[in-house]
C-alpha positions in Angstrom: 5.6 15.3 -11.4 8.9 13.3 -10.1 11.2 13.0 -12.6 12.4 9.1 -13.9 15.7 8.7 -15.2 17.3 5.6 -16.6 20.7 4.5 -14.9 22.4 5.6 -18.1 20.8 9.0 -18.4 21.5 9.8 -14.6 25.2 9.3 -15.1 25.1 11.9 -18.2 23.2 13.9 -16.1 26.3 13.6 -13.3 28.9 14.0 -16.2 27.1 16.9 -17.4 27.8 18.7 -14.0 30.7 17.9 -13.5 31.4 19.6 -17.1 29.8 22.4 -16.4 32.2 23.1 -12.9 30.3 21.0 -10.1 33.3 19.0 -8.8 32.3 15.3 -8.4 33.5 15.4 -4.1 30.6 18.2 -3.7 28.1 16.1 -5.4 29.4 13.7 -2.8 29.0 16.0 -0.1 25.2 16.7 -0.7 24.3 13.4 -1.5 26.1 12.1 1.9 24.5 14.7 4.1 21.1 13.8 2.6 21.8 10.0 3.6 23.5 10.9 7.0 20.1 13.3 7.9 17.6 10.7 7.3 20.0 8.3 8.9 19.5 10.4 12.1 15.8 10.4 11.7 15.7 6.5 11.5 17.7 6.4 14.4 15.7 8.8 16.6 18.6 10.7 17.7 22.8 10.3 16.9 24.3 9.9 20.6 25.4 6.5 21.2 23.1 4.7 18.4 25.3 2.1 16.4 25.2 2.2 12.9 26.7 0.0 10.3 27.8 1.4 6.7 27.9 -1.3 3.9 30.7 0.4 1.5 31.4 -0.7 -2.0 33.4 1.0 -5.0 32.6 4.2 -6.7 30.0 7.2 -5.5 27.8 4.8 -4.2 30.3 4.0 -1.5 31.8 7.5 -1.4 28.5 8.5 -0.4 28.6 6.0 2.4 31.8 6.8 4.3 31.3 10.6 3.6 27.6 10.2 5.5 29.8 7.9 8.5 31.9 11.0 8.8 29.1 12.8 9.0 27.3 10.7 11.7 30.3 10.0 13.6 30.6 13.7 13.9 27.3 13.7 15.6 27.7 10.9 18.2 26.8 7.9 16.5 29.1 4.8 16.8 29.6 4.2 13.0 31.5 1.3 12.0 31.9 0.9 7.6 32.5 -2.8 6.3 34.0 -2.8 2.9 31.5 -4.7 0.5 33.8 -6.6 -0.9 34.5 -8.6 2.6 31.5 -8.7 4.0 30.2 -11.1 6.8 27.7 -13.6 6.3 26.0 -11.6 9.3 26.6 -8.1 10.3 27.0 -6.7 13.8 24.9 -5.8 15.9 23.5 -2.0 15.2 20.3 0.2 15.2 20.8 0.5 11.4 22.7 -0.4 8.4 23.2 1.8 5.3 23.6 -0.1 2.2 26.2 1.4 0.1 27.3 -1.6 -1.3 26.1 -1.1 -5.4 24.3 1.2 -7.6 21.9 1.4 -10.1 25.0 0.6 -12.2 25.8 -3.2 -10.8 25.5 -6.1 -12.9 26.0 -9.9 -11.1 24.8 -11.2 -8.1 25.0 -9.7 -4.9 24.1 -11.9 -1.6 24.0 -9.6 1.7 24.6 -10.5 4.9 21.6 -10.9 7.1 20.7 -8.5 9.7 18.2 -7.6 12.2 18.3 -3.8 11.7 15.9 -1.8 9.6 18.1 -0.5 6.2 18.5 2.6 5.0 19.7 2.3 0.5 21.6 5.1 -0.6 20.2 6.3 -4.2 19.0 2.5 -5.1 19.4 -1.1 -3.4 22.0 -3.1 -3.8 21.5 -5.9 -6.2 18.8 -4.7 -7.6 18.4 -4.2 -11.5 18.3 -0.1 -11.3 16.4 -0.4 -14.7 13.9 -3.1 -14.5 13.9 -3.6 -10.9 14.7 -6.9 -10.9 16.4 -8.5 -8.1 19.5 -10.5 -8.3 21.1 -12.7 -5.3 19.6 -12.2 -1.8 19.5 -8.3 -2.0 18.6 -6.1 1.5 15.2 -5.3 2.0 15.0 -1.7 2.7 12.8 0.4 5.2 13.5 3.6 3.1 16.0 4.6 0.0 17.5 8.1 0.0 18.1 9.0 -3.9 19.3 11.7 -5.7 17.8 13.9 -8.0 14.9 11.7 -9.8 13.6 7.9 -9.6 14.9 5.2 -11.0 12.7 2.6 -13.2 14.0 0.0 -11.3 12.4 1.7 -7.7 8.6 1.5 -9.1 9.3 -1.6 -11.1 9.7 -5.5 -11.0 11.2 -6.5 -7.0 12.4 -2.8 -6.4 9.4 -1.2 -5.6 9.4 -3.9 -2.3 12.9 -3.9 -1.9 13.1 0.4 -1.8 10.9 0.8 1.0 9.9 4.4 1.7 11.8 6.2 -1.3 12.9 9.9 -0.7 14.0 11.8 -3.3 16.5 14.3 -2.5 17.6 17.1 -4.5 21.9 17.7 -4.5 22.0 20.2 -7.4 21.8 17.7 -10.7 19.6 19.5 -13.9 17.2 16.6 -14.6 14.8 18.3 -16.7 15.7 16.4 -19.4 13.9 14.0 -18.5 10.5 13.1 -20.4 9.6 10.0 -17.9 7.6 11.2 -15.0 5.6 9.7 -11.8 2.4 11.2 -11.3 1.4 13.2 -8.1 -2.0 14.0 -6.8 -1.0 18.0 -8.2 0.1 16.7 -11.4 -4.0 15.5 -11.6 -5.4 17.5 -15.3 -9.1 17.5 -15.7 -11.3 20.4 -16.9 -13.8 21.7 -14.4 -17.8 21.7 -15.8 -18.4 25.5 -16.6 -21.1 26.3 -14.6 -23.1 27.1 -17.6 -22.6 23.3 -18.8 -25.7 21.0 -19.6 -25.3 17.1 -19.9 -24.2 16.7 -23.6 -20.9 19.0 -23.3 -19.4 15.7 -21.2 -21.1 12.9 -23.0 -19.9 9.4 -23.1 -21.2 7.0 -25.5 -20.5 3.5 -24.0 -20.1 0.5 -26.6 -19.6 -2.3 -23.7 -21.6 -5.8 -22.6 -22.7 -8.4 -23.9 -25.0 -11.7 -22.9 -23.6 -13.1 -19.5 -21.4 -9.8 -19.3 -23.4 -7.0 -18.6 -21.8 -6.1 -15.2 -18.5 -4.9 -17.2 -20.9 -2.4 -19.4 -22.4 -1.0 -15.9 -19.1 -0.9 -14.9 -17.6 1.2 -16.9 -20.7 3.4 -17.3 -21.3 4.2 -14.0 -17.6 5.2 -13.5 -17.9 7.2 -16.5 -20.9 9.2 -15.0 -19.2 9.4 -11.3 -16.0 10.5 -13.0 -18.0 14.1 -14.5 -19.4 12.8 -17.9 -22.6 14.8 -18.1 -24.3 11.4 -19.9 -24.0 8.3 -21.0 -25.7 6.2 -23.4 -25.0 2.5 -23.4 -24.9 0.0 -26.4 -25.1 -3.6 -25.4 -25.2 -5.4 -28.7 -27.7 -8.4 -28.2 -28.5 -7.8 -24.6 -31.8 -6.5 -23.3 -32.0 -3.9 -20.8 -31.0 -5.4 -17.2 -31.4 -4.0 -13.8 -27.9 -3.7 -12.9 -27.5 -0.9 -15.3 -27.2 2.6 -13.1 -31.1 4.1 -14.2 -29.5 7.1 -15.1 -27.4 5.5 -18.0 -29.8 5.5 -21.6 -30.1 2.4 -23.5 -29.5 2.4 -27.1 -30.5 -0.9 -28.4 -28.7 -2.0 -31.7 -29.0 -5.2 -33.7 -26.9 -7.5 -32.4 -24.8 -8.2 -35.6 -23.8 -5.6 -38.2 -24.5 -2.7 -35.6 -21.4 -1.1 -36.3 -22.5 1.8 -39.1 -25.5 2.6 -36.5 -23.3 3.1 -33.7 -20.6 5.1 -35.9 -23.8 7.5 -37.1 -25.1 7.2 -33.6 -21.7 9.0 -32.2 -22.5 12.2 -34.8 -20.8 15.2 -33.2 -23.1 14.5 -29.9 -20.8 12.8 -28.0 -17.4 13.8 -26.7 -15.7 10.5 -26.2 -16.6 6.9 -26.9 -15.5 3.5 -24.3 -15.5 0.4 -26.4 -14.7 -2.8 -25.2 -15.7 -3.7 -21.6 -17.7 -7.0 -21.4 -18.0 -6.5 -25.0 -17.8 -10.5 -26.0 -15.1 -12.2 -28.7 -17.9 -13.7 -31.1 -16.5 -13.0 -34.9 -19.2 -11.3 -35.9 -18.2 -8.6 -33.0 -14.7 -8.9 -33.5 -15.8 -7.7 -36.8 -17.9 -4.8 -36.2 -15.4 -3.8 -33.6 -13.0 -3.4 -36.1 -15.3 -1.6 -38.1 -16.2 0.6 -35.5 -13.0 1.8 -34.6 -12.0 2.6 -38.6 -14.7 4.6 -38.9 -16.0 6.5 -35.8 -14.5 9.7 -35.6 -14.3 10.3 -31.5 -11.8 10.3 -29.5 -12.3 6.9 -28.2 -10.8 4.5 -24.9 -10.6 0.9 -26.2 -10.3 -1.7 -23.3 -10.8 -5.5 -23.0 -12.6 -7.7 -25.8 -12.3 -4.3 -28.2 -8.0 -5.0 -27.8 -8.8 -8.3 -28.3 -10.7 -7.7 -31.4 -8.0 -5.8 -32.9 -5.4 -8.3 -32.1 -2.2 -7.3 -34.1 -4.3 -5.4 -36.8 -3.8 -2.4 -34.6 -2.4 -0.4 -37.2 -5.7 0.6 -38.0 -5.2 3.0 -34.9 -2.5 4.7 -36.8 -5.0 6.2 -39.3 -8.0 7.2 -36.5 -8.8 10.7 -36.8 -10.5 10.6 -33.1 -7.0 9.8 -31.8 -7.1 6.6 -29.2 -6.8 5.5 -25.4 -5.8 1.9 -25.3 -5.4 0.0 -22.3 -3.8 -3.3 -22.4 -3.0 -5.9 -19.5 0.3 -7.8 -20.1 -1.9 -10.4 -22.0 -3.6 -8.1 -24.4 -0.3 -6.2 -24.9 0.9 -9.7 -26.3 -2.1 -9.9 -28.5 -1.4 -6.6 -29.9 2.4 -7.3 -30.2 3.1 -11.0 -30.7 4.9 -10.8 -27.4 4.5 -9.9 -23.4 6.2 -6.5 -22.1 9.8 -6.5 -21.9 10.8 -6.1 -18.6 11.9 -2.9 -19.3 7.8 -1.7 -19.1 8.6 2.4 -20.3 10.2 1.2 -23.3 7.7 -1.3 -24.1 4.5 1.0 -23.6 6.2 3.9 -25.4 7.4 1.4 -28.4 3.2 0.1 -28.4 2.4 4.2 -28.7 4.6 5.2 -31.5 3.7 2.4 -33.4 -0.1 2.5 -33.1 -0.1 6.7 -33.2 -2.3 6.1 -29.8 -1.8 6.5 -25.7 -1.0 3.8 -24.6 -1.9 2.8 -21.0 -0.1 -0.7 -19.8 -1.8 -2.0 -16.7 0.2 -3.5 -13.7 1.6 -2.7 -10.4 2.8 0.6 -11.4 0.8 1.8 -14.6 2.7 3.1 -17.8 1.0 5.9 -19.8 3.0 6.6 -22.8 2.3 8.7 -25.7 2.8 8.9 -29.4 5.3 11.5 -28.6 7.7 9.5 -26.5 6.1 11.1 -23.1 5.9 8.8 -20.5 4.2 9.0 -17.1 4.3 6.3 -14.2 1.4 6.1 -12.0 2.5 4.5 -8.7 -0.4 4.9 -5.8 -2.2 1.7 -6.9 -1.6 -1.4 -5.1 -2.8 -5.2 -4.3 -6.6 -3.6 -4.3 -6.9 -3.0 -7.8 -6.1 -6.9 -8.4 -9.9 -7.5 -8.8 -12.3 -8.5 -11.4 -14.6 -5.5 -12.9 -11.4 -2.8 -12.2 -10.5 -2.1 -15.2 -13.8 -1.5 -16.7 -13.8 1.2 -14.3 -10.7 2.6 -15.1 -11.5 2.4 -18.5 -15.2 4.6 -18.0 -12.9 7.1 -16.3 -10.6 7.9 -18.4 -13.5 8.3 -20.9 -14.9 10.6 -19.0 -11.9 12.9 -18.4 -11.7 13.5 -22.1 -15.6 14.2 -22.3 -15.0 17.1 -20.1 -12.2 18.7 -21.9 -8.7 16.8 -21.1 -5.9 15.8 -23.5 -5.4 12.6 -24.1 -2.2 11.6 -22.6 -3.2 13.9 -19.6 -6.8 12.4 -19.4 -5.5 9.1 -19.1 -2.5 9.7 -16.3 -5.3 11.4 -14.7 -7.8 8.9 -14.6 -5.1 6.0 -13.5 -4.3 8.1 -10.4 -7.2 8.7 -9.7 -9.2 5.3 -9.8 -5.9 3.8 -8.0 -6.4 6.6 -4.9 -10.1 5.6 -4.8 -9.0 1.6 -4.3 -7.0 3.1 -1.4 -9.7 5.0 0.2 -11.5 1.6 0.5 -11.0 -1.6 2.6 -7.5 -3.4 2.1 -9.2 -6.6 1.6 -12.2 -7.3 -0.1 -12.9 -4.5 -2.1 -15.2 -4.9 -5.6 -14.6 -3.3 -8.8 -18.6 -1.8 -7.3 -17.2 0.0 -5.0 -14.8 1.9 -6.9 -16.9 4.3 -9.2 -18.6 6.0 -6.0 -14.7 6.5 -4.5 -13.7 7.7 -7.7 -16.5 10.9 -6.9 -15.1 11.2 -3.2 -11.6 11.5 -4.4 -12.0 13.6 -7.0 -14.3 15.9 -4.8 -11.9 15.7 -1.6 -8.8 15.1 -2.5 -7.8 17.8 -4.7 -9.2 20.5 -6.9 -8.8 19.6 -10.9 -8.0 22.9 -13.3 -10.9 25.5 -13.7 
């Protein structure tokens, strides 16, 4: 996993090496020749390219000049303009390195317009380094060189767009400290089948549809069964059985009010993990039983959609689940939980939602937060535009789901299952791809893209 530090923690992570004997010019050093060297790959070469150095006060425009020198020292016409007097368009070059501000600015920072791709060193100026918010008429950067671990502020808000390509470069800093990670395709935690398995070690009962909303209960039970759960029985309280249901997916009809103690003693000890939510429907008499049903059944359990809605801020019946819980708010369901949207700081408002409801919580959006009751965090970045479409998260939601079926902690389970369902939107078409088509991609990347842990 890539390591996420705040802008605060990263300076006691710099002070903290400096105490221990690092001198501050070698940090310097590192972090300069790291800039200058990807510098000289943007440029294609050193002799004769033209480079122009935005410089501003403290290491971020230390780091700056030191990686001129080193350019300069390698043929390339360098010239460093002080931030401070900038013009309102730069000169002509093959590349400008934006050392103007660091994660640490506050204000507003217009830059001057330029042609040139942009290389940011550790963060882009003007940008919030914690929420990623953008301030002023920032540079728009073709690739950030930073040090040690990422910044919220590069996965979050306007930074993610304004980072470009973001390298992380290693100069000799102790960040494992940190308890905020991105997710990698290695960093991927589901239990293989045993080969001696047989369909209920994985099973995944599905509490999901409704009249006029059956699609989300396919949905997520189809994902569920691509994503390794060895069956799945669907409840679809008042619905009859309907042809877009996958035929390998067992109905269990139910009554369609009061059906919450016959699902809880349907669960028994049969079934490893419960989905309850998707398509579901916001009738009170649900709203009602979904309540009930979460009180009582003893699963571990993933609780998506019209189930969050159910709960509304009476989540603190989560608190006292002895299944443990998987929620997975949008911004708009957070605030239904909450009484308010996601500050904009997105970690501390996931991991806030997790403590307080004893529960993983995964908040949906550009770059997904899964925190945990613990104060873990991890940040699943590889989703994109794709995943903007009707039906996903009902996916998502039978995924993670199945993940715990087979054997996977919670917190890991659901990391897992966002990277995973966002690689499979990008094995698809950029435009035009259905919530359908994800459960089948979900099987080809888990089959192709990397092994998960015997």
């Amino acid at each position: 996993m890539r390591p996420i530090l705040t802008p605060h923690e990263m300076r006691e992570v710099d002070a903290a090496a400096v105490a221990r004997g690092t001198a501050e010019e070698i940090l310097i050093e590192r972090a300069a020749w790291a800039v200058a060297r990807r510098a000289r790959r943007m440029l294609g070469g050193s002799y004769g390219r033209r480079v122009v150095v935005i410089a501003g006060p403290g290491n971020n425009g230390a780091d700056g000049r030191v990686a001129a020198r080193f350019l300069t020292e390698r043929g390339v016409r360098v010239r460093v303009i002080d931030a401070a007097s900038i013009p309102e368009r730069l000169p002509e070059c093959d590349l400008v390195i934006d050392a103007a501000y660091g994660t640490g600015f506050r204000g507003v920072w217009n830059a001057p317009r330029t042609d040139a791709p942009v290389l940011a060193v550790d963060f882009p100026s003007g940008v919030d380094g914690m929420t990623g918010c953008s301030h002023g008429r920032p540079l728009r950067a073709t690739a950030t060189v930073t040090f040690a671990a990422l910044k919220p502020g590069l996965l979050f808000g306007d930074g993610a767009e304004f980072a470009g390509d973001v390298e992380i470069v290693d100069i000799g800093l102790d960040v494992s400290s940190s308890s905020v990670f991105a997710v990698d395709a290695s960093d991927v935690s589901v239990p293989a089948r045993a080969v001696d398995a047989h369909k209920w070690k994985a099973a995944v009962l599905a509490v999901a549809g409704s009249p006029g909303m059956i699609g989300a209960a396919s949905l997520a039970s189809e994902a569920a069964l691509r994503a390794g759960a060895g069956i799945v029985h669907l409840v679809s309280p008042g619905s009859a059985s309907d042809h877009s249901i996958p035929r390998e997916v067992v109905r269990r009809p139910v009554a369609p009010i009061g059906w919450a103690p016959e699902v809880v003693e349907m669960a028994g000890n049969r079934f490893a993990a419960m989905v309850l939510g998707p398509g579901l429907g916001r009738d009170e008499s649900t709203m009602t039983d979904v309540r009930r049903l979460v009180a009582d059944a003893t699963l571990p359990m993933v609780i998506d959609g019209d189930a969050l809605f159910a709960l509304g801020d009476e989540f603190s019946v989560l608190a006292s689940r002895r299944g443990g819980s998987v929620i997975t708010p949008h911004d708009g369901e957070f605030a239904r939980l909450t009484g308010h949207a996601p500050s904009r700081d997105r970690i501390a408002a996931a991991r806030s939602l997790a403590h307080d409801a004893d529960c993983v919580c995964l908040l949906k959006g550009p770059a997904t937060v899964i925190a945990a009751p613990d104060g873990r965090v991890a940040v699943v970045d590889e989703g994109d535009q794709r995943l903007a479409t009707a039906g996903s998260g009902d996916v998502l939601a039978g995924v993670v789901a199945a993940f715990i079926a087979r054997g996977a902690e919670l917190f890991e389970a659901a990391y897992s299952a966002a990277f995973v369902h966002a690689r499979a939107a990008r094995h698809d078409r950029a435009i035009g791809l259905l919530a359908g088509d994800l459960p089948l991609a979900v099987a080809d990347v888990l089959a192709g893209d990397f092994e998960v842990d015997a």
